[in-house]
C-alpha positions as CSV (number, residue, x, y, z in Angstrom):
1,X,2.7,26.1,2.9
2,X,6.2,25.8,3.7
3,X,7.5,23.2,6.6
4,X,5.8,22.7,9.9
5,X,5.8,20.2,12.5
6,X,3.1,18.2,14.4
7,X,3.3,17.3,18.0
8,X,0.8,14.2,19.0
9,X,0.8,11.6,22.3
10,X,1.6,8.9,19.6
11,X,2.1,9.1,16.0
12,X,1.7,5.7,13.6
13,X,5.4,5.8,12.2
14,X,5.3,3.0,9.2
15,X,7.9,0.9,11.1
16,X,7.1,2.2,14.8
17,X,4.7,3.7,17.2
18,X,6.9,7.5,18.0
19,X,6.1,9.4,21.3
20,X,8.8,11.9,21.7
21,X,9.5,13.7,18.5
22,X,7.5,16.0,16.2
23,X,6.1,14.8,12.5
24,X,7.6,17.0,9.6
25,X,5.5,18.3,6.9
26,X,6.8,20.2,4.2
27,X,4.1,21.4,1.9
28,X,2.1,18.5,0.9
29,X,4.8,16.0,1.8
30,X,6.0,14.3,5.1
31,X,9.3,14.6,5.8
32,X,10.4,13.0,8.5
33,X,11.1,13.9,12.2
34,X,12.7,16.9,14.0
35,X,13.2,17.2,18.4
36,X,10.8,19.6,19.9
37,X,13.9,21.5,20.6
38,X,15.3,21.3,17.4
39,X,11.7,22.9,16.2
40,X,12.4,25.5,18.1
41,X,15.5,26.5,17.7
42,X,14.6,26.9,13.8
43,X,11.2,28.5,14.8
44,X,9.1,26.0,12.9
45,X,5.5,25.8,13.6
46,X,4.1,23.8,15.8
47,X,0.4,22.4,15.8
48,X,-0.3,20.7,19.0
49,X,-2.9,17.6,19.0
50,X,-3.3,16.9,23.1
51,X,-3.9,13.4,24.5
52,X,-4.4,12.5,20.6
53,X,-2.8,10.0,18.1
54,X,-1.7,11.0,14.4
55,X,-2.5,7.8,11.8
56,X,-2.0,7.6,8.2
57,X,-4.6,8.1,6.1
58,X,-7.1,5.4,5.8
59,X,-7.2,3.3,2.0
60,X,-10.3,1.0,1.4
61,X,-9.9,-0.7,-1.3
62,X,-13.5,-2.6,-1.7
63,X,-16.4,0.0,-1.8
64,X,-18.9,0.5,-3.6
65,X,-21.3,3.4,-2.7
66,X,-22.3,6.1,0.2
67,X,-25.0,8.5,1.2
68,X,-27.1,7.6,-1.8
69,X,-24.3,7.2,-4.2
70,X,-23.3,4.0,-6.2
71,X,-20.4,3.5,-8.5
72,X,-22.5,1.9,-10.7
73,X,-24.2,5.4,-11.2
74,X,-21.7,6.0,-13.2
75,X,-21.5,9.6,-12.5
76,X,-18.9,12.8,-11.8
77,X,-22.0,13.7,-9.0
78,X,-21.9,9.9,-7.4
79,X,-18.3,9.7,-7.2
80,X,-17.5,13.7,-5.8
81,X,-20.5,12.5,-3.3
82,X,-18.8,9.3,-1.7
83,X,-14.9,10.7,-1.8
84,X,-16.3,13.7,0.4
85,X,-18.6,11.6,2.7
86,X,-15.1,9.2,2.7
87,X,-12.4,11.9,3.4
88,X,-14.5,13.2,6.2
89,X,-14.4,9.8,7.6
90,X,-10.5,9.6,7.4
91,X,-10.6,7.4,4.6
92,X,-8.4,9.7,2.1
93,X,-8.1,6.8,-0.5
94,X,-10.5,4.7,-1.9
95,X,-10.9,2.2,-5.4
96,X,-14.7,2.2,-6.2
97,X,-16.1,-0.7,-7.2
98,X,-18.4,-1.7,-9.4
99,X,-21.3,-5.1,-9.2
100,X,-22.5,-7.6,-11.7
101,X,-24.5,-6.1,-14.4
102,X,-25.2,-5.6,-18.0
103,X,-21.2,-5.3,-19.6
104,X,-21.8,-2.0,-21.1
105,X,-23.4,-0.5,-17.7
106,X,-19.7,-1.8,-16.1
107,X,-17.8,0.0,-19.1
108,X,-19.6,3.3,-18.1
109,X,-18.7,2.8,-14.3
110,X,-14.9,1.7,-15.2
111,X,-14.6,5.0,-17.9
112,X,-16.6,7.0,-15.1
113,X,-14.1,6.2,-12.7
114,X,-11.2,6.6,-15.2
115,X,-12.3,10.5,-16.1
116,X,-12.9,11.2,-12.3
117,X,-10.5,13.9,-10.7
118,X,-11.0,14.4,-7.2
119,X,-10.6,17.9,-6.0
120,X,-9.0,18.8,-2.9
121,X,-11.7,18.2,-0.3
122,X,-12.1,14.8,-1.9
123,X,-10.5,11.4,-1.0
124,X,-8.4,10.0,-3.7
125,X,-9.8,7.9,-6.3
126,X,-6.8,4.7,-7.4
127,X,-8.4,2.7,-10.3
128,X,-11.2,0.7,-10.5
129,X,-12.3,-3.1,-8.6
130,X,-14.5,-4.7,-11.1
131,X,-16.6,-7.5,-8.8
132,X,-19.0,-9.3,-11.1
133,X,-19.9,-10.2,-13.6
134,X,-17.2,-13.4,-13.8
135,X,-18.9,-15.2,-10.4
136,X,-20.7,-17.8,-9.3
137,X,-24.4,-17.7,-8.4
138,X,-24.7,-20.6,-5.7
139,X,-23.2,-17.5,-3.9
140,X,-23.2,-14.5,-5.3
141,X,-25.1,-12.9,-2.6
142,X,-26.2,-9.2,-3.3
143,X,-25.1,-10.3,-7.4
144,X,-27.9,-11.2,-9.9
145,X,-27.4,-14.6,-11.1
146,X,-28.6,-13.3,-14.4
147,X,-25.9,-11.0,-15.5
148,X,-23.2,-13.5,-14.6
149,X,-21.1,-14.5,-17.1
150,X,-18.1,-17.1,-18.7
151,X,-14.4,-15.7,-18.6
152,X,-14.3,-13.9,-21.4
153,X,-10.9,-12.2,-22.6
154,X,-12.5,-10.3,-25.3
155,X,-14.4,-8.6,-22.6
156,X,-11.8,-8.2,-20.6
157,X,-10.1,-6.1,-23.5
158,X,-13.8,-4.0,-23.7
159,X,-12.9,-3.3,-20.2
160,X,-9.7,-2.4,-20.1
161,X,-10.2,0.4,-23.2
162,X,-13.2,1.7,-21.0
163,X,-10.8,2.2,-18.0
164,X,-8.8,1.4,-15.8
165,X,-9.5,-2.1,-14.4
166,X,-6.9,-2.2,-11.3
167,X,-8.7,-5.1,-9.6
168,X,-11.0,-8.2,-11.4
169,X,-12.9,-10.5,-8.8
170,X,-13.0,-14.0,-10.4
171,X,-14.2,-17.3,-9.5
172,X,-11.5,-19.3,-9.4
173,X,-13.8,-23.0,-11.0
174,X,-15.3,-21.0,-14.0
175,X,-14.1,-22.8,-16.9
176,X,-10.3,-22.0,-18.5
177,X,-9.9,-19.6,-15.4
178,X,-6.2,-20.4,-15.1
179,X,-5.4,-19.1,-18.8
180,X,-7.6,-16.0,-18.2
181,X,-6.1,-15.0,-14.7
182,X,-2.6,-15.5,-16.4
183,X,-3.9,-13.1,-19.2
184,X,-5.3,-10.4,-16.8
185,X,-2.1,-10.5,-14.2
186,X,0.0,-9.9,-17.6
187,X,-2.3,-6.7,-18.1
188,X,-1.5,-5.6,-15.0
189,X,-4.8,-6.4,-13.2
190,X,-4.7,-7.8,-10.0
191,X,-7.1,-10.7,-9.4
192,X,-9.4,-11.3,-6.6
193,X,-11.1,-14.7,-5.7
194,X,-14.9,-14.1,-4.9
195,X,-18.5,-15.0,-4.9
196,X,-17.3,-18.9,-5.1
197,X,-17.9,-22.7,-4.9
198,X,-14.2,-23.6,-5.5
199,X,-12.5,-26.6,-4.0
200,X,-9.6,-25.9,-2.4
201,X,-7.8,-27.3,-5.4
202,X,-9.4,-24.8,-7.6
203,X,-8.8,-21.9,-5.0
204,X,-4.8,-22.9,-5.1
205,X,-4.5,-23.3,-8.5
206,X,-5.8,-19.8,-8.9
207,X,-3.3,-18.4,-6.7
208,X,-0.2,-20.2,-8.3
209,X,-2.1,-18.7,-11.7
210,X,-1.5,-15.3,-10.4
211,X,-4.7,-14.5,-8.0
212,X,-3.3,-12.0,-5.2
213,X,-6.1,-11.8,-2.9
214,X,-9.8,-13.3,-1.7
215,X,-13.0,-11.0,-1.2
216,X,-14.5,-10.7,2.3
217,X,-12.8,-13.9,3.2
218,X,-15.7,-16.4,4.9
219,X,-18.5,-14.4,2.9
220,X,-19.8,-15.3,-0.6
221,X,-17.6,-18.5,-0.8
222,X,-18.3,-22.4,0.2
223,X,-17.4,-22.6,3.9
224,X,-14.6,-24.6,5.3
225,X,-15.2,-28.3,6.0
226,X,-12.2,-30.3,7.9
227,X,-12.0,-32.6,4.8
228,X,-13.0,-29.8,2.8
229,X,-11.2,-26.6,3.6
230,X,-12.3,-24.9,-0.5
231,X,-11.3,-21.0,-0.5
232,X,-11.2,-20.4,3.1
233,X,-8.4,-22.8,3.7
234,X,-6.5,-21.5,0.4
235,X,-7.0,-18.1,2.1
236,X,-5.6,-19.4,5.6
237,X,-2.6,-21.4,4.6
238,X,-1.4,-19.6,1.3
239,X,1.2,-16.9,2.9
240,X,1.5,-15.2,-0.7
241,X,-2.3,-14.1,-0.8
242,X,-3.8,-11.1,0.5
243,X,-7.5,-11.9,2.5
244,X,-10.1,-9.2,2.6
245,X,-11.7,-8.6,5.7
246,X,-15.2,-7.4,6.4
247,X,-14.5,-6.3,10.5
248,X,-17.6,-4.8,11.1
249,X,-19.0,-7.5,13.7
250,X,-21.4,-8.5,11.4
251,X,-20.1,-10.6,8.5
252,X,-18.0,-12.5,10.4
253,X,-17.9,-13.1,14.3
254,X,-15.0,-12.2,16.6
255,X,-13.7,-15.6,17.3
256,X,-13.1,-16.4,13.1
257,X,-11.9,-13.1,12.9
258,X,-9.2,-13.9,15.5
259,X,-8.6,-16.9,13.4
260,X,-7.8,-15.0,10.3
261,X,-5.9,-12.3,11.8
262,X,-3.4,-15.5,13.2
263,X,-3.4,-17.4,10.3
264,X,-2.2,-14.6,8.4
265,X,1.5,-13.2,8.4
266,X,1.8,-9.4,9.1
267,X,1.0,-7.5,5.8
268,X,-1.8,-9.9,4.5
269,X,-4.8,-8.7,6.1
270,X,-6.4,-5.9,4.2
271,X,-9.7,-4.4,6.2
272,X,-12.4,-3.4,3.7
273,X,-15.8,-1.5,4.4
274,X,-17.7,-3.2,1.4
275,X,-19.9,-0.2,1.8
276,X,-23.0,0.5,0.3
277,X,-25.1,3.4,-1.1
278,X,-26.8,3.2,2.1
279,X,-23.9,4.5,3.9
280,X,-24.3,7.4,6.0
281,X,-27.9,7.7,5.6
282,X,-31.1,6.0,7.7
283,X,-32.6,2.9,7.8
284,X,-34.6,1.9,4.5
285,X,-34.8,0.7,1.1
286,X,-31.9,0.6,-1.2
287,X,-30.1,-0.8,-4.5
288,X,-26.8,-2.0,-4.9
289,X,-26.6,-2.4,-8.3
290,X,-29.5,-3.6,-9.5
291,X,-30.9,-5.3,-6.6
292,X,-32.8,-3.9,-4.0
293,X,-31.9,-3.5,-0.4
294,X,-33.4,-3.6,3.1
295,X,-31.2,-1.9,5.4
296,X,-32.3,-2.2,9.1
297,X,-30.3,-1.4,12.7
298,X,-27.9,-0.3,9.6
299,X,-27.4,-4.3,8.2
300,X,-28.2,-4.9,4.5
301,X,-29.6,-7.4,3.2
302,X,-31.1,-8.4,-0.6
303,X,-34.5,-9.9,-0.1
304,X,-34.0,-13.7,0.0
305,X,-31.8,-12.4,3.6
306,X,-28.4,-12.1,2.5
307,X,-26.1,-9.5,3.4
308,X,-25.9,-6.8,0.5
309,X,-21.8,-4.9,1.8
310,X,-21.8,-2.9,4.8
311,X,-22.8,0.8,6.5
312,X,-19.4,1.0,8.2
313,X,-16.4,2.8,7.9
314,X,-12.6,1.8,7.8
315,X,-12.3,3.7,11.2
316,X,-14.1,2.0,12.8
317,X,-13.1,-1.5,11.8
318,X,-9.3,-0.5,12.7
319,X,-11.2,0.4,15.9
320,X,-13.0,-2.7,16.8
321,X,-9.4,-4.6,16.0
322,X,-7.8,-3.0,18.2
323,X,-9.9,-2.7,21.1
324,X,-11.7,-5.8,20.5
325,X,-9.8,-8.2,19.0
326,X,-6.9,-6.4,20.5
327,X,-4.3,-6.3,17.7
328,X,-1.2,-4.4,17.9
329,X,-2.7,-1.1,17.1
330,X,-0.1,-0.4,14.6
331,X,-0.3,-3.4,12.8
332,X,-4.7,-2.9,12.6
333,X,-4.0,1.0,11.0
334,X,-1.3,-0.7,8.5
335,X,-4.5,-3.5,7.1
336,X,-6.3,-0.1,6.5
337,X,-3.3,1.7,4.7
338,X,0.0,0.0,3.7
339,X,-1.0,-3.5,3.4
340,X,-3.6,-2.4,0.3
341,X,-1.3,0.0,-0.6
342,X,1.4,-2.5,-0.8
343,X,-1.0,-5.1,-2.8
344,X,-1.3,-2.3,-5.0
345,X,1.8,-0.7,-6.0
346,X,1.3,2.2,-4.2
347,X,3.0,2.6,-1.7
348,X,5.7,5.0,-2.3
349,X,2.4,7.5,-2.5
350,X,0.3,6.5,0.4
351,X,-0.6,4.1,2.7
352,X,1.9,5.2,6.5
353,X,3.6,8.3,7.6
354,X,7.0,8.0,6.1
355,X,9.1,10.6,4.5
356,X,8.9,11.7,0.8
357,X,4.8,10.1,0.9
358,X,1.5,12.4,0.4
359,X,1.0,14.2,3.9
360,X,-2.5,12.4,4.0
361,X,-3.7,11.7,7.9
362,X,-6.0,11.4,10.5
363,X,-6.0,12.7,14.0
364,X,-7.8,10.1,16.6
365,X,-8.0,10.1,20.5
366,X,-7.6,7.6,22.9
367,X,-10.8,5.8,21.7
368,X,-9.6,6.0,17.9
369,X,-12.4,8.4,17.7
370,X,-12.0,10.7,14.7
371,X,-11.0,14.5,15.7
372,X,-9.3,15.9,12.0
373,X,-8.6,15.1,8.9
374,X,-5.7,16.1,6.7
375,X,-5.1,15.7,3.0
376,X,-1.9,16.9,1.4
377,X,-0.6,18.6,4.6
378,X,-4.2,20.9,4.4
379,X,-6.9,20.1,7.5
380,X,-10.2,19.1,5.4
381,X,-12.0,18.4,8.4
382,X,-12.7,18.6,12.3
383,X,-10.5,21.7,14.4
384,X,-11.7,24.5,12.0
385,X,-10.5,25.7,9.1
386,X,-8.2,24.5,6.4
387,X,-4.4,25.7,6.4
C-alpha cells in the first residue's frame, strides 16, 4: 500500500483536535502528520474527505449479539456475522460477551471466541467479557436467576483453559468475593462489578480488591439512596474505577448521564452498546441467552419488563454525547476508543490516531453521521471500493 496522506475538516488526534495538516498512513499503520505542501512536494497521495471529520476507530467493549447473532451461539458463523454488521458501523473492535448460563455452554462461547480469527472485512475480536454466571438475582435483569452461581475459583480455572477470559463481571457481596477477585486480577482478568445489591461498603472493598470497572453504571445494581449511595456512589467517587455507560437515551436519562460524565475524571467513562441479537434487525421476538425478548420501537425488554442490552450502536452514543449532552467531542470519541483501550492494555494497538497504532478509522460529517470505514489503512466500507 505504500504511504499516503488524508486531508479531513478535523481529524481526532489522541491528544488534540488537528485542522491544518494531513494524517500519514503507511501501509496499515498511522504515522503521523505531514503539511499539505510537504505532501506535495514528495508527491504523496492525497485522499480528500470534504466538510468531514476523521475519528479513530470505535472499541465496544460490552456486546453481546447483532443481526440475529449471539455470542452465546457459540459459533465461527455468529461471530463473522456481528464483527461485519460492527465494522460497518465504525466499530472496528469489539470483546463479545457472553450471559449467565449452564458453565459448559460459557466454556464453548469463551473457546468460540478464543479460535475466532476475524478476516479483513471483520472488526477485531480482543478476548472475551464473561457477564454471569457469578451475580445477583434481586437484579439480574435479562440473567436467569437459575443458572447463577457462588464464586467459584475451580471454575474460574475451567474458564480460563477454555479461553480467554479478559473480563469477569462479579458481584461484589457474593460470599469470599474479595479472595476470588484478588485470584482473578493475579490471572490477569480484569473484574467488573455487575448485576448487584452491594452496599457501598461492599462495592469499595471490591475495588481496593482489584475490581477496575462497574457495568452499565445505574442499571442492574441497587440505586443510590443519600444515606445509602451502594455501587452507584462507589462508581461516582472512586477516581481509580472505570464506569460503563449505556448512552443510548434509554437506560439512563440525560440529566444522570450529565452526572456521571462530571463525576468522572477524563479517561473513566467507557461508552458501551450492550447490544443484543436483535441489533440491526426489526421489531420482534428474541433471546439473549436463554431468555426471551420483546423488542419494540427497538427497546428490549425480558418479559417481567426489564431491559434485555440495547439496539444501538457506539456511533451513535458518541453522537448523542456530543450533541446532546454536549461533551468535548474529543473527549466522547476517546470513551469509545482509548479509555477501553486503556482499561485494557491495548492501547499501543488501537483505541486514537497516533503514530505507530493500527490505521483503523471512521470518516463522519458534521452530524457524526457515518460516511467510511477503514481498517488497517484499507476502506471496508462507504465511498466505494477498498484500496
Amino acid at each position: 500500500m505504500g504511504i499516503r496522506a488524508f486531508q479531513a475538516e478535523e481529524i481526532f488526534d489522541e491528544h488534540q483536535i488537528k485542522k491544518e495538516q494531513l494524517l500519514l498512513v503507511q501501509d496499515a499503520y498511522f504515522a503521523g502528520y505531514i503539511s499539505p505542501e510537504e505532501a506535495a512536494m514528495r508527491q504523496i497521495p492525497v485522499e480528500r474527505f470534504g466538510g468531514a471529520k476523521i475519528l479513530p476507530g470505535l472499541f465496544d467493549s460490552h456486546i453481546h449479539g447483532a443481526v440475529g447473532a449471539d455470542t452465546m451461539d457459540a459459533s465461527v458463523a455468529s461471530l463473522d456475522a456481528i464483527s461485519q454488521y460492527l465494522l460497518s458501523l465504525g466499530t472496528t473492535s469489539w470483546m463479545p460477551t457472553t450471559v449467565t448460563a449452564e458453565l459448559a455452554a460459557i466454556e464453548a462461547a469463551v473457546a468460540a471466541v478464543a479460535a475466532y480469527v476475524p478476516g479483513a472485512d471483520k472488526a477485531r475480536v480482543y478476548g472475551c467479557f464473561v457477564e454471569g454466571p457469578y451475580l445477583t438475582a434481586e437484579h439480574g435483569g435479562a440473567h436467569p436467576p437459575a443458572y447463577m452461581r457462588d464464586l467459584s475459583q475451580s471454575e474460574l480455572e475451567r474458564l480460563l483453559k477454555a479461553g480467554t477470559v479478559t473480563a469477569l463481571a462479579v458481584a461484589p457481596e457474593k460470599e469470599g468475593a474479595q479472595e476470588f477477585i484478588r485470584y482473578a486480577v493475579e490471572r490477569g482478568i480484569h473484574i467488573s462489578l455487575a448485576h448487584t445489591s452491594a452496599s457501598y461498603e461492599q462495592a469499595v472493598a471490591a475495588i481496593y480488591s482489584g475490581a477496575d470497572a462497574v457495568v452499565h453504571t445505574f442499571c442492574g445494581m441497587t440505586p443510590m439512596h443519600h444515606r445509602s449511595p451502594n455501587l452507584v456512589g462507589a462508581a461516582l467517587v472512586c477516581d481509580e474505577v472505570y464506569a460503563e455507560l449505556i448512552a443510548d437515551g434509554i437506560h439512563v436519562q440525560k440529566p444522570v448521564m450529565e452526572v456521571l460524565r462530571r463525576c468522572k475524571p477524563q479517561g473513566k467513562l467507557i461508552l458501551v452498546s450492550d447490544a443484543i441479537s436483535a441489533t440491526g434487525l426489526k421489531d420482534g421476538q428474541y433471546k439473549l441467552g436463554l431468555e426471551a425478548v420483546t423488542v419494540k420501537d427497538g427497546i428490549p425488554r425480558t418479559g417481567t419488563g426489564s431491559l434485555a442490552g440495547s439496539t444501538t450502536s457506539l456511533l451513535d452514543e458518541v453522537r448523542r454525547v456530543i450533541l446532546e449532552l454536549g461533551e468535548e467531542p474529543l473527549n466522547a470519541v476517546h470513551m469509545a476508543s482509548l479509555n477501553p483501550s486503556r482499561r485494557f492494555g491495548l492501547e499501543a494497538e488501537i483505541g486514537s490516531i497516533h503514530a505507530g497504532k493500527r490505521a483503523d478509522f471512521i470518516v463522519v460529517d458534521e452530524q457524526y453521521r457515518l460516511r467510511e470505514v477503514w481498517k488497517d489503512g484499507k476502506r471496508v466500507s462507504g465511498g466505494g471500493s477498498c484500496k
